[in-house]
N, CA, C and O atoms as a DFTB+ gen file, in Angstrom:
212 C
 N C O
     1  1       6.852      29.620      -5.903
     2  2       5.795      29.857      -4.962
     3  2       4.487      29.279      -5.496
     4  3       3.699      28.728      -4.727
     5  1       4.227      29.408      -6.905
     6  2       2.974      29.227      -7.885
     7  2       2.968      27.141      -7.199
     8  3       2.055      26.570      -6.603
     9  1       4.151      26.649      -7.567
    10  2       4.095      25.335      -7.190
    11  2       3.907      24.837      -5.917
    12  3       3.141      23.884      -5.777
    13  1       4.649      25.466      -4.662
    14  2       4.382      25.586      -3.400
    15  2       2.964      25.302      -2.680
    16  3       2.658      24.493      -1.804
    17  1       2.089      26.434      -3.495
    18  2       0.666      26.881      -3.309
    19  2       0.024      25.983      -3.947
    20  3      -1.081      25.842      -3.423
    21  1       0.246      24.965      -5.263
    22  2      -0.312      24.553      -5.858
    23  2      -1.358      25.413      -6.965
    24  3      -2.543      25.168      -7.193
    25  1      -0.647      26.303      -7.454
    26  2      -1.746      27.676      -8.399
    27  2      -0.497      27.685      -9.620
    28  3       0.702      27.425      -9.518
    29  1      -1.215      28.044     -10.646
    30  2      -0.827      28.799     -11.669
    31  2      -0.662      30.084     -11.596
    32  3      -1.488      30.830     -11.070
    33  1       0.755      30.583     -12.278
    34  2       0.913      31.798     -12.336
    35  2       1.358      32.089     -13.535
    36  3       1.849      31.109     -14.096
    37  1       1.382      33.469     -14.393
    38  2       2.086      33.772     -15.826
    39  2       2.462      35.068     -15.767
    40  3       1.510      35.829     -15.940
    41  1       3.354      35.522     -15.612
    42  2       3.951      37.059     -15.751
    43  2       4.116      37.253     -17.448
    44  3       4.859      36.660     -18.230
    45  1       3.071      38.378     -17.691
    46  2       3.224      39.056     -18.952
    47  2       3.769      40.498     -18.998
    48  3       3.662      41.015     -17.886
    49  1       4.132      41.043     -19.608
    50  2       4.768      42.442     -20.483
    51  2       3.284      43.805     -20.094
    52  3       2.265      43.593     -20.751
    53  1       3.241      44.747     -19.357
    54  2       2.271      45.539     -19.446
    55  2       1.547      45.691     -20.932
    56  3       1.703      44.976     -21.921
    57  1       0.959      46.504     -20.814
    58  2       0.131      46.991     -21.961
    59  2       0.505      47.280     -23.226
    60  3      -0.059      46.843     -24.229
    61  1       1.908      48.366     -23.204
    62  2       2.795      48.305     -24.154
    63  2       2.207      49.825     -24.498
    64  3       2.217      50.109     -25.696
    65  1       1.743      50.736     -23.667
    66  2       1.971      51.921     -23.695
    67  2       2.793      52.985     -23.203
    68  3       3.195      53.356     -22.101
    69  1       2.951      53.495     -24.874
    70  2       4.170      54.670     -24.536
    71  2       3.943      55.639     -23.704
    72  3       2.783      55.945     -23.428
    73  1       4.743      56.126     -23.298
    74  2       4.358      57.495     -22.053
    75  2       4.468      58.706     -22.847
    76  3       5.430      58.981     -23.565
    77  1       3.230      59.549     -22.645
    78  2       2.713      60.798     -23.407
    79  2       3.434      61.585     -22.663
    80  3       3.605      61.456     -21.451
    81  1       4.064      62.772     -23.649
    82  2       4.275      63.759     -22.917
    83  2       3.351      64.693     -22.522
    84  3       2.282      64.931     -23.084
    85  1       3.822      65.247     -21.481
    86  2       3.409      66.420     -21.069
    87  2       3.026      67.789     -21.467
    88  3       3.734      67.682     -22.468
    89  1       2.602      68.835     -21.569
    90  2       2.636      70.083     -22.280
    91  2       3.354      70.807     -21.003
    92  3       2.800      71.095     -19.942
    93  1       5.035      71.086     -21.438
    94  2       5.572      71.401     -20.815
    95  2       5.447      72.860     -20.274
    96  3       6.078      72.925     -19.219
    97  1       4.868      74.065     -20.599
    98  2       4.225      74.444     -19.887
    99  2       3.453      74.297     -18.428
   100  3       3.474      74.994     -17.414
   101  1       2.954      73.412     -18.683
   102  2       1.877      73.071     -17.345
   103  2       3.100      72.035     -16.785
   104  3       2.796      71.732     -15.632
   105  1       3.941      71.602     -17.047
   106  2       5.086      71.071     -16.118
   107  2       5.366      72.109     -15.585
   108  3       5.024      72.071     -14.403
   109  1       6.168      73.725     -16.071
   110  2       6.819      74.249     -15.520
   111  2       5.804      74.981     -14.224
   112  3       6.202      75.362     -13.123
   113  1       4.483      75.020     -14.733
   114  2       3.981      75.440     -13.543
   115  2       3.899      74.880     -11.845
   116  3       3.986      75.417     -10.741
   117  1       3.660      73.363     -12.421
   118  2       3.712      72.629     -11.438
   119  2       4.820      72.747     -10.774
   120  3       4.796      73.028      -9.575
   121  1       5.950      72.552     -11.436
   122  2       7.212      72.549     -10.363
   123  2       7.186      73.846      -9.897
   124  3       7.751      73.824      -8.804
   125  1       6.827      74.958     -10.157
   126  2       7.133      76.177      -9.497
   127  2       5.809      76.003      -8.533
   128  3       6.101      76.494      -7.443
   129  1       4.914      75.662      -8.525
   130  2       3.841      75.198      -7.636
   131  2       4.487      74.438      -6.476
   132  3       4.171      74.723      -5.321
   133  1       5.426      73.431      -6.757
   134  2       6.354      72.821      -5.862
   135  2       7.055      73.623      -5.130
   136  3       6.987      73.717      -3.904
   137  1       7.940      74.389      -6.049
   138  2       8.801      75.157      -5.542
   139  2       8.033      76.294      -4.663
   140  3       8.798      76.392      -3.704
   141  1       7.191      77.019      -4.477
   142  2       6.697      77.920      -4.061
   143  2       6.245      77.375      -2.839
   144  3       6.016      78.093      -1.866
   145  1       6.102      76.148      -2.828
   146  2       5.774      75.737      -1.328
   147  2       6.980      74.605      -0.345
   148  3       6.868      73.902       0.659
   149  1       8.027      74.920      -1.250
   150  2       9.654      74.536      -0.597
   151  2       9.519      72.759      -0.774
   152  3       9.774      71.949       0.117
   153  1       9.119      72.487      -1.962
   154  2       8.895      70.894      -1.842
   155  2       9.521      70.757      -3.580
   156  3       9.561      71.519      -4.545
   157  1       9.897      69.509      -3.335
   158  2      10.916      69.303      -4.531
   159  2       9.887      68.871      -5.532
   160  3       8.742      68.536      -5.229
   161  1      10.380      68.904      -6.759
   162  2       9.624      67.891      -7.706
   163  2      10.353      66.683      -8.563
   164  3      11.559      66.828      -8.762
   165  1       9.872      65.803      -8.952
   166  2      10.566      64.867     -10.108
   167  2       9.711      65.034     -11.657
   168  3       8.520      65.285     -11.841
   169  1      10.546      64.851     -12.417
   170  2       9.530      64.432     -13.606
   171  2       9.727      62.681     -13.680
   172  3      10.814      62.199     -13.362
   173  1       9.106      62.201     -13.920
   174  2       8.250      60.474     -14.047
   175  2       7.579      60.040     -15.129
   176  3       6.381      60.323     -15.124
   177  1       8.119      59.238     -16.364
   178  2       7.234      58.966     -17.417
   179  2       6.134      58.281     -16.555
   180  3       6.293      57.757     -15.453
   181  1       4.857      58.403     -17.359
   182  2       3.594      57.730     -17.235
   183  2       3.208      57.321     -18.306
   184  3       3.113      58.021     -19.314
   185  1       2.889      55.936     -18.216
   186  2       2.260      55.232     -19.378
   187  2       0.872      55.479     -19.616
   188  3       0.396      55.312     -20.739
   189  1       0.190      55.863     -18.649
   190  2      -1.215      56.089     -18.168
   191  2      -1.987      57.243     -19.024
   192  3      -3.146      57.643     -18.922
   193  1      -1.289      57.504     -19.608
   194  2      -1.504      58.920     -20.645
   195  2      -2.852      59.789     -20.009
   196  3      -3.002      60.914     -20.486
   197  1      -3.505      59.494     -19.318
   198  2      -4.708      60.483     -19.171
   199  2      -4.281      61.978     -18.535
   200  3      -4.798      63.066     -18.790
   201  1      -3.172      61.677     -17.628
   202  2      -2.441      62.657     -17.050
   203  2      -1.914      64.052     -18.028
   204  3      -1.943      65.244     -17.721
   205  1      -1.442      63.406     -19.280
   206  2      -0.807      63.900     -20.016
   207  2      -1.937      64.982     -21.104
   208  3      -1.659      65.888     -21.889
   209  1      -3.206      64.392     -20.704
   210  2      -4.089      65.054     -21.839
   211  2      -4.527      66.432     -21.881
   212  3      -5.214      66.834     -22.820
């Protein structure tokens, strides 16, 4: 497509951050926060770590 368009393109590797856990505690709340209102939950690594802090 990059040639098509006539553009340069370069696919690199994200950031290369690990995904923080959680303080599972405050997981279990959440899902029962879920659960208490009949809605499912997933757990999902995040690389984004701010979530995790």
């Amino acid at each position: 497509m990059a040639k098509r368009h006539r553009v340069s393109a370069e696919v690199v590797a994200g950031a290369g951050i690990l995904p923080n856990p959680m303080d599972e505690a405050m997981l279990g709340h959440l899902e029962q926060a879920a659960a208490d209102l009949g809605a499912s939950s997933l757990r999902m690594p995040s690389g984004a770590g701010h979530e995790a802090a």
